[in-house]
C-alpha positions as CSV (number, residue, x, y, z in Angstrom):
1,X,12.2,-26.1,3.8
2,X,11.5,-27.3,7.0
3,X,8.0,-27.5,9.0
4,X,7.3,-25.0,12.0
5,X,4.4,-25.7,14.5
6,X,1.6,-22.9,15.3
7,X,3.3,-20.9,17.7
8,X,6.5,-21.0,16.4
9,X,4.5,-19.6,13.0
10,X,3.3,-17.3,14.6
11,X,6.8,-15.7,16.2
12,X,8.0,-16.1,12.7
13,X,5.3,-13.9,11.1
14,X,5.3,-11.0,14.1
15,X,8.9,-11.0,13.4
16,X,8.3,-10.9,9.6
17,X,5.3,-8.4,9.8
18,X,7.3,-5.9,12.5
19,X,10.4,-6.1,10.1
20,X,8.2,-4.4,7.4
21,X,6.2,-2.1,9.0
22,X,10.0,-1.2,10.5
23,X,11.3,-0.5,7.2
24,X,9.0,1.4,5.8
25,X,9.9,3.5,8.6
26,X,13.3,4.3,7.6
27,X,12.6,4.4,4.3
28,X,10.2,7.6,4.9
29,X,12.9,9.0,7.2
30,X,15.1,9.5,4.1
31,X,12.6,10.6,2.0
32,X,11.6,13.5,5.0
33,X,15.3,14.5,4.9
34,X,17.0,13.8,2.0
35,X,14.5,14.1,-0.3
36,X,12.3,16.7,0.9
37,X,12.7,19.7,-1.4
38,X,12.5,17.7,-4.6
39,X,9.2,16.1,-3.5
40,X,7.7,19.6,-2.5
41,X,8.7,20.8,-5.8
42,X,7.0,18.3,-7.6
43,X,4.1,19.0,-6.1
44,X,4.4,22.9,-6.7
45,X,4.2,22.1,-10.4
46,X,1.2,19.8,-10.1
47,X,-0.8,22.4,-7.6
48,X,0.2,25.3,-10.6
49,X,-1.5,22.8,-12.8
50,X,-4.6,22.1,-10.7
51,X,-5.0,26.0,-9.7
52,X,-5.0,26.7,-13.5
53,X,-8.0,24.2,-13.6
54,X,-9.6,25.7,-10.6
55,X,-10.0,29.2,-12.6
56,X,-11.7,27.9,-15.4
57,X,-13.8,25.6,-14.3
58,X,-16.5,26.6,-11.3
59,X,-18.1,23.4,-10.8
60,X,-14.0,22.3,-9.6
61,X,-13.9,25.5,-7.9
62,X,-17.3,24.5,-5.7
63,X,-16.3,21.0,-5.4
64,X,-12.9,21.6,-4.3
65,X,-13.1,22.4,-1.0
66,X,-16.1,19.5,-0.5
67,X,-14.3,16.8,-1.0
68,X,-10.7,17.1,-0.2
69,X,-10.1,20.0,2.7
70,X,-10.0,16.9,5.0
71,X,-7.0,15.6,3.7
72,X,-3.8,16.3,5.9
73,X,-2.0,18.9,3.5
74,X,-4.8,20.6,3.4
75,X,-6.0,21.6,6.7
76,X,-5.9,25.5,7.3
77,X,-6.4,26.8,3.9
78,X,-9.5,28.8,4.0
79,X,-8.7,30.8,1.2
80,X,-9.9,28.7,-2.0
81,X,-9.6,31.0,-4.8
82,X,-8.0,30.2,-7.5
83,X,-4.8,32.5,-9.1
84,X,-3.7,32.6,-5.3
85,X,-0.8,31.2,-3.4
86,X,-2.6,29.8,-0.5
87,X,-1.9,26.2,-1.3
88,X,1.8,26.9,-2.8
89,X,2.6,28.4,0.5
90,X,1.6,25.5,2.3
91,X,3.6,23.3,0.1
92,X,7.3,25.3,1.4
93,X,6.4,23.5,4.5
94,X,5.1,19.9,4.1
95,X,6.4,17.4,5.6
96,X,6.8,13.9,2.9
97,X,3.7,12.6,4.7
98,X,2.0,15.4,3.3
99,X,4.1,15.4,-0.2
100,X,2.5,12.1,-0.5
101,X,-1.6,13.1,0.7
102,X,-0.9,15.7,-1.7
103,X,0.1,12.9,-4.5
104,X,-3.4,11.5,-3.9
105,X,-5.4,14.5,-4.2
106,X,-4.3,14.9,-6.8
107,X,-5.0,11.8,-8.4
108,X,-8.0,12.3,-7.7
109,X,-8.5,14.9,-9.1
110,X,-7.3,13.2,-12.0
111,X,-9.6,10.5,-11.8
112,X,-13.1,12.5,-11.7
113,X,-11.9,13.7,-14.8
114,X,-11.3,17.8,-14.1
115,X,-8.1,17.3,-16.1
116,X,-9.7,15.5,-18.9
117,X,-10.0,12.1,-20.2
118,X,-6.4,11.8,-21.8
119,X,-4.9,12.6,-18.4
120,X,-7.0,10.5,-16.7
121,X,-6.1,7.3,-19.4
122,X,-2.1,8.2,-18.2
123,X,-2.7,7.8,-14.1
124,X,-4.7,4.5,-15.4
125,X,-2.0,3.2,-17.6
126,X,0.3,1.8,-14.9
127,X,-2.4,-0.2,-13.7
128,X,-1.0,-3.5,-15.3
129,X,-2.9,-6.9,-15.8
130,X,-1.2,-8.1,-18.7
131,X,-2.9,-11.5,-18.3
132,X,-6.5,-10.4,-17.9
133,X,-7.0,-11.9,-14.1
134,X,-8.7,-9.1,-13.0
135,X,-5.0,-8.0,-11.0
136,X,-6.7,-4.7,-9.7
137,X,-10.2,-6.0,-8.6
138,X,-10.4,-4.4,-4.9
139,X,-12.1,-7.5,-3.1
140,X,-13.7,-5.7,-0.2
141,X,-16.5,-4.8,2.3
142,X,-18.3,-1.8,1.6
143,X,-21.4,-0.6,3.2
144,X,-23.7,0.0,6.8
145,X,-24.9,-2.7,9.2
146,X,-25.7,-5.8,7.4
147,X,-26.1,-4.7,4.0
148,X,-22.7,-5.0,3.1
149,X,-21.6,-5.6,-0.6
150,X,-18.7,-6.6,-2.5
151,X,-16.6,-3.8,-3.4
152,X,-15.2,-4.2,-6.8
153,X,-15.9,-0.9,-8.6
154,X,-13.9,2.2,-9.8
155,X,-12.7,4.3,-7.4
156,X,-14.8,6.7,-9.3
157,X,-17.1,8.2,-6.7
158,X,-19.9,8.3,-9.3
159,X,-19.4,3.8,-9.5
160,X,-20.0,3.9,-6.4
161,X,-16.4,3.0,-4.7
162,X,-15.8,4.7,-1.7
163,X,-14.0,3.6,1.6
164,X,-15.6,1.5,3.8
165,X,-17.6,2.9,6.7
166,X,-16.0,1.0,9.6
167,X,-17.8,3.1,12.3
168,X,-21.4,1.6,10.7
169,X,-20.4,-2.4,10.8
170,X,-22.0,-4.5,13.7
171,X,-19.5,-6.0,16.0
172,X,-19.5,-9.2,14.9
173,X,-18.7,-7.5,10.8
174,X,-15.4,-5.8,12.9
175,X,-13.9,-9.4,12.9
176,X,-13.2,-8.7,9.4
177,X,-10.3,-6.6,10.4
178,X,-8.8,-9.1,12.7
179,X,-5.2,-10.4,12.2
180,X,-5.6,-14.1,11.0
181,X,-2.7,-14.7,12.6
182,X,-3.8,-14.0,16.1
183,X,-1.8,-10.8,18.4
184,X,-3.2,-9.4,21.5
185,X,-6.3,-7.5,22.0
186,X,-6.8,-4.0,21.8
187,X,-9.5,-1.4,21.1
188,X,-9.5,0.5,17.9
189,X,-11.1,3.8,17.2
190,X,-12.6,3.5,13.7
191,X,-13.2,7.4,11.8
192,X,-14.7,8.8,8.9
193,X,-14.4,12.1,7.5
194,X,-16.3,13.9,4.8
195,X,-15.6,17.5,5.0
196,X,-17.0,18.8,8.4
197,X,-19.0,15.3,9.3
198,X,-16.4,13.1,11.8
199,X,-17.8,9.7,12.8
200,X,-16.2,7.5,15.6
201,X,-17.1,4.1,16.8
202,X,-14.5,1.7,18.6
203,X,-13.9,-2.1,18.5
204,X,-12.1,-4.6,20.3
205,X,-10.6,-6.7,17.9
206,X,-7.5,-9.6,18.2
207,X,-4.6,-7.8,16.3
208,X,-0.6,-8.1,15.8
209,X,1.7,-5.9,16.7
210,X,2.2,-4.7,13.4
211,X,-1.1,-4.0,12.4
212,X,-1.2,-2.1,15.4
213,X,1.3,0.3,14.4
214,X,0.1,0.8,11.1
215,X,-3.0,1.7,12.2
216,X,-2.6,3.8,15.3
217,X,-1.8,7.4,12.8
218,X,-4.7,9.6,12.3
219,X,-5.3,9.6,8.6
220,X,-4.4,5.7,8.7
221,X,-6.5,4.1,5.6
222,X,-6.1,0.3,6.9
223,X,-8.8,0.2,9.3
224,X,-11.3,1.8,6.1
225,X,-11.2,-1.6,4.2
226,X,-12.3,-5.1,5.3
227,X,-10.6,-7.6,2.5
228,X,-12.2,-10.7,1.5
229,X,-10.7,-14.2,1.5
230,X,-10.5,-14.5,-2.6
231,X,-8.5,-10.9,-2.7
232,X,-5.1,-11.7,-4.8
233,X,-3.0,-10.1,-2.2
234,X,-5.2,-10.8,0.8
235,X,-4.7,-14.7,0.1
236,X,-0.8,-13.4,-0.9
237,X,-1.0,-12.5,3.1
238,X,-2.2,-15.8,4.3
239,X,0.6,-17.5,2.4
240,X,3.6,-15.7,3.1
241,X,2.4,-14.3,6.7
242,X,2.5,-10.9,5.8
243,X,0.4,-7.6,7.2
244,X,-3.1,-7.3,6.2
245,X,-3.6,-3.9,4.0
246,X,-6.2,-2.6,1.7
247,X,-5.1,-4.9,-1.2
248,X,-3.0,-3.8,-4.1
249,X,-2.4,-0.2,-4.4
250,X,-4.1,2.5,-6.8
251,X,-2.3,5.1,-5.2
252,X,1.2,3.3,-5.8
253,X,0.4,3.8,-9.6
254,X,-0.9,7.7,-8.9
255,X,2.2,7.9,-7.9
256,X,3.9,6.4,-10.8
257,X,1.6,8.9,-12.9
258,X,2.6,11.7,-11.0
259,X,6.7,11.4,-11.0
260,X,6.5,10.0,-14.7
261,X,3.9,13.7,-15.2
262,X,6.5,15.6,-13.6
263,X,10.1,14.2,-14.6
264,X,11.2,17.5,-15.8
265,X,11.8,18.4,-11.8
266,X,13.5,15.1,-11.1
267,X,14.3,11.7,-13.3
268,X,15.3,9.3,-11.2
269,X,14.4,6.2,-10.0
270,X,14.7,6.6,-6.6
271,X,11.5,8.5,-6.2
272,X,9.4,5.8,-7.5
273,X,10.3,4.2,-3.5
274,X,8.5,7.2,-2.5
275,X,4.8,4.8,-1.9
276,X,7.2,2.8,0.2
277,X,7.9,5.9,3.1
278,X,4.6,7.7,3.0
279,X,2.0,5.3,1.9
280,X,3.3,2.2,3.8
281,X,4.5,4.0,7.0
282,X,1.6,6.1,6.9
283,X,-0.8,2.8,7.5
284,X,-2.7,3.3,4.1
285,X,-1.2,-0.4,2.2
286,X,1.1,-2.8,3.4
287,X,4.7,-3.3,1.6
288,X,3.5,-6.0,-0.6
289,X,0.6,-4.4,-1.8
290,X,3.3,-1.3,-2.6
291,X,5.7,-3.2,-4.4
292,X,3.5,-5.3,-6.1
293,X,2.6,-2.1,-8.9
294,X,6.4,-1.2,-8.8
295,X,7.1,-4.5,-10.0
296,X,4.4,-4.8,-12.4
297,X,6.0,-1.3,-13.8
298,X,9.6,-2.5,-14.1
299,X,11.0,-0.5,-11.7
300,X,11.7,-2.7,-9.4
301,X,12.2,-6.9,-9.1
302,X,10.7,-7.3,-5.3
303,X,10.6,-11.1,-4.9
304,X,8.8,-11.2,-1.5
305,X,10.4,-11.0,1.4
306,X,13.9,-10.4,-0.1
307,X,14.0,-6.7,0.5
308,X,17.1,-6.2,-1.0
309,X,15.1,-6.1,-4.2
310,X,12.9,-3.1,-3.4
311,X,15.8,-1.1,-4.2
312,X,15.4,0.1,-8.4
313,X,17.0,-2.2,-10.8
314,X,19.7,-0.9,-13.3
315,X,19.4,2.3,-10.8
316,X,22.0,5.0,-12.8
317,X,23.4,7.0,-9.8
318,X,22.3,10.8,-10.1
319,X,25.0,13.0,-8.5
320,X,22.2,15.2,-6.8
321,X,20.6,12.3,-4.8
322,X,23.5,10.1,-4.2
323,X,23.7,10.5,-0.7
324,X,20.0,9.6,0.1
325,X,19.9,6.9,-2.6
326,X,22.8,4.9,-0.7
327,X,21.0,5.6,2.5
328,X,18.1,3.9,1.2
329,X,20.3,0.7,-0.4
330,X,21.6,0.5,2.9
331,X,18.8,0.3,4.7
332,X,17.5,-2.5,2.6
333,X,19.9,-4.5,2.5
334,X,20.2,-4.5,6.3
335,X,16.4,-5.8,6.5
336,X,17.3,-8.2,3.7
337,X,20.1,-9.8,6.0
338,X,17.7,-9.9,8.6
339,X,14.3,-11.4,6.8
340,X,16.6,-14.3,5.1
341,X,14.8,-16.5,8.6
342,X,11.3,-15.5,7.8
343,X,10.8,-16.9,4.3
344,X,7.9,-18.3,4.8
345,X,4.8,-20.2,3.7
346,X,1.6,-21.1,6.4
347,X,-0.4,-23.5,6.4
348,X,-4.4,-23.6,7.4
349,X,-6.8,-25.7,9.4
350,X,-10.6,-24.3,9.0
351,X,-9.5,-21.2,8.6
352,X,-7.0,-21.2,11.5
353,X,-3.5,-20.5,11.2
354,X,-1.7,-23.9,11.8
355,X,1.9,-23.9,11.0
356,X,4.1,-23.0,8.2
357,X,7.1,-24.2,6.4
358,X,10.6,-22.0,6.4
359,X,13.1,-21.8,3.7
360,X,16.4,-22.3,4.3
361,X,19.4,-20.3,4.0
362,X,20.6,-22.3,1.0
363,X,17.4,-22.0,-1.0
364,X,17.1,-17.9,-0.9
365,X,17.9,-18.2,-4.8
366,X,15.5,-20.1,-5.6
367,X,13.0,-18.4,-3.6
368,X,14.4,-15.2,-5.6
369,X,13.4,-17.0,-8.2
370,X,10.1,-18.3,-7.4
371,X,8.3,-15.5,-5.6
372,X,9.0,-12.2,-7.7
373,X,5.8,-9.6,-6.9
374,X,5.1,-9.8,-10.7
375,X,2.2,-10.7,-13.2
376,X,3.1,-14.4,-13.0
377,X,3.0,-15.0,-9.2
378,X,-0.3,-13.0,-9.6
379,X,-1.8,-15.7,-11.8
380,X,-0.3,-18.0,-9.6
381,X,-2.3,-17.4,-7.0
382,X,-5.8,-17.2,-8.8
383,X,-5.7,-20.5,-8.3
384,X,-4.9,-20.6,-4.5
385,X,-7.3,-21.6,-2.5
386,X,-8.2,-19.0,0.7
387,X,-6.6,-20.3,3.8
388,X,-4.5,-23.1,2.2
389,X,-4.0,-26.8,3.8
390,X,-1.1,-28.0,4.1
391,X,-1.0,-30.9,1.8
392,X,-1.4,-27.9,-0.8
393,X,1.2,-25.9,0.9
394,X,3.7,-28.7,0.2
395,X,2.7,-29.1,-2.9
396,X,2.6,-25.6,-3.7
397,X,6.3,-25.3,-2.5
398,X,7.8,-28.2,-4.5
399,X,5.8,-26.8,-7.6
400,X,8.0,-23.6,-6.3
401,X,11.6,-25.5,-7.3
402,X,11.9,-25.5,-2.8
403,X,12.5,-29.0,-1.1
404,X,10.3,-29.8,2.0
405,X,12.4,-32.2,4.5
């Protein structure tokens, strides 16, 4: 590895951060092409499912409405009784963006229990910590002006664990959702949405390019969550330069749930990349905080920053989505060719980005090797401090198997 200077860390991890948020991208374009009629039928069978619910029980049938008409595959049903075909209608026509709000509807729906307990232990069950480090502990800011609290709950409404309300914070609490690694400055609008009730309030806040992106949609979820410095993928960002999310992803494993639920429409692996198009290129988590779950659930091997290794391991080709499944392995292994220059780990100075040392060409293997998204590389960095020096850095890196010269 070799050692890089500030600013030339900097053009390495705007490179690195744009090459993500760009394959994400092209990931969901397959997924709204080749894909698209598979994914609305999966979630045909899980609205048949949830309309069933909705007739016998009145408390879902009043609640329904309240909490999730705001969400995107929702918006223009008025009609909410249940036995009706309101909702199947508007699944002929959804778009994957809204495949995938549907996906977390219905998760939680799932997770307030109107399916029942047993269900609700199957959407938790992919939510691996083999190791007991606390892997899915959502280190966050939650709350209004300067009472703010860290948010480590359920996302159980009833715990207490609900997006942040951005639009509440003081300016100098909007820092929180400042790049670390510097970009230009722009104004953000911030919302909040709770059936009829919209809140705005803007900021001016430093930001990359990336982050930018990912959080210039309307329904984007970044901007809702403000991570602290001892979050396990939040200090994962610091280290390998990448995008600031909303830490590891919940809705990644309602996902899982959901395809492993409903397999009888489609078995194959393929679909478990689905977080990757609509939760990452909808601005709601950041790759690593996708592929992080998928890892921990075997489907995948991401090692980070080697996006060849997104793409399903042992993947058994399935004659009715060949064509979008090569698409897809094509499209990583582009972006792989092209991240091999931005393996990288930075380096801190009170707090400020101040360098960062870049693998070489002839160490990818052992980077491979060294970095897979899994349980290990989680425990791995319970023990890394927030903004790193770079004493530790280089020690952290020979400790890796890399060379620094």
């Amino acid at each position: 590895m070799f050692d890089c200077n500030r600013l030339e860390a900097q053009k390495l991890i705007t490179q690195k951060q744009g090459l993500e948020i760009s394959l994400v991208w092209d990931v969901y374009e397959v997924f709204s092409t080749d894909f698209l009629p598979t994914l609305r039928q999966v979630c045909r069978k899980s609205i048949l499912e949830v309309d069933n619910r909705l007739g016998a029980n009145r408390s879902f049938l009043a609640d329904f409405p309240k909490k999730w008409s705001f969400y995107a595959c929702m918006r223009g049903l008025k009609n909410w009784r249940p036995y009706n075909y309101g909702l199947l209608s508007f699944a002929r026509t959804w778009s994957a963006f809204e495949c995938g709000d549907w996906i977390r509807v219905y998760g939680e729906i799932v997770e307030e229990g109107y399916l029942g307990k047993d269900v609700n232990a199957q959407r938790i069950a992919p939510q691996k910590d083999t190791t007991n480090i606390g892997t899915w502990k959502k280190h966050q800011i939650k709350g209004r002006g300067q009472d703010l609290k860290t948010n480590q709950g359920s996302q159980n409404s009833q715990k207490g664990r609900r997006r942040a309300a951005p639009f509440a914070l003081d300016h100098d609490e909007l820092i929180g959702y400042s790049e670390i690694f510097g970009g230009n400055w722009v104004l953000k609008t911030f919302s909040s949405r709770e059936g009829n009730d919209v809140k705005k309030k803007t900021g001016v806040m430093k930001i990359t390019p990336a982050r930018d992106v990912a959080t210039s949609g309307e329904t984007s979820g970044i901007m809702n969550w403000v991570i602290l410095d001892n979050d396990l993928t939040g200090k994962m960002d610091q280290v390998f330069g990448l995008m600031r999310g909303a830490t590891i992803s919940g809705t990644t494993t309602d996902n899982i749930f959901i395809l492993q639920r409903f397999s009888h429409v489609i078995d194959d692996k393929i679909f478990f990349l689905l977080p990757l198009g609509t939760i990452g290129a909808g601005g709601h988590h950041s790759l690593i905080e996708i592929a992080t779950p998928l890892t921990l659930n075997n489907y995948i091997d991401y090692s980070v920053g080697c996006y060849g290794t997104l793409f399903p391991k042992n993947y058994q080709s399935n004659p009715a989505t060949r064509g979008g499944a090569e698409a897809i392995k094509r499209i990583l292994q582009a972006y792989d060719r092209r991240g091999m220059a931005n393996l990288i780990l930075c380096y801190y100075n009170a707090k400020k980005l101040e360098g960062c040392y870049v693998a070489e060409q002839s160490e990818w293997h052992k980077w491979l090797y060294a970095f897979k998204a899994d349980q290990s590389l989680l425990q791995r960095f319970t023990n890394v401090p927030p903004y790193p020096s770079k004493e530790y850095i280089k020690q952290f890196a020979i400790d890796s198997g890399l060379t620094i010269r």
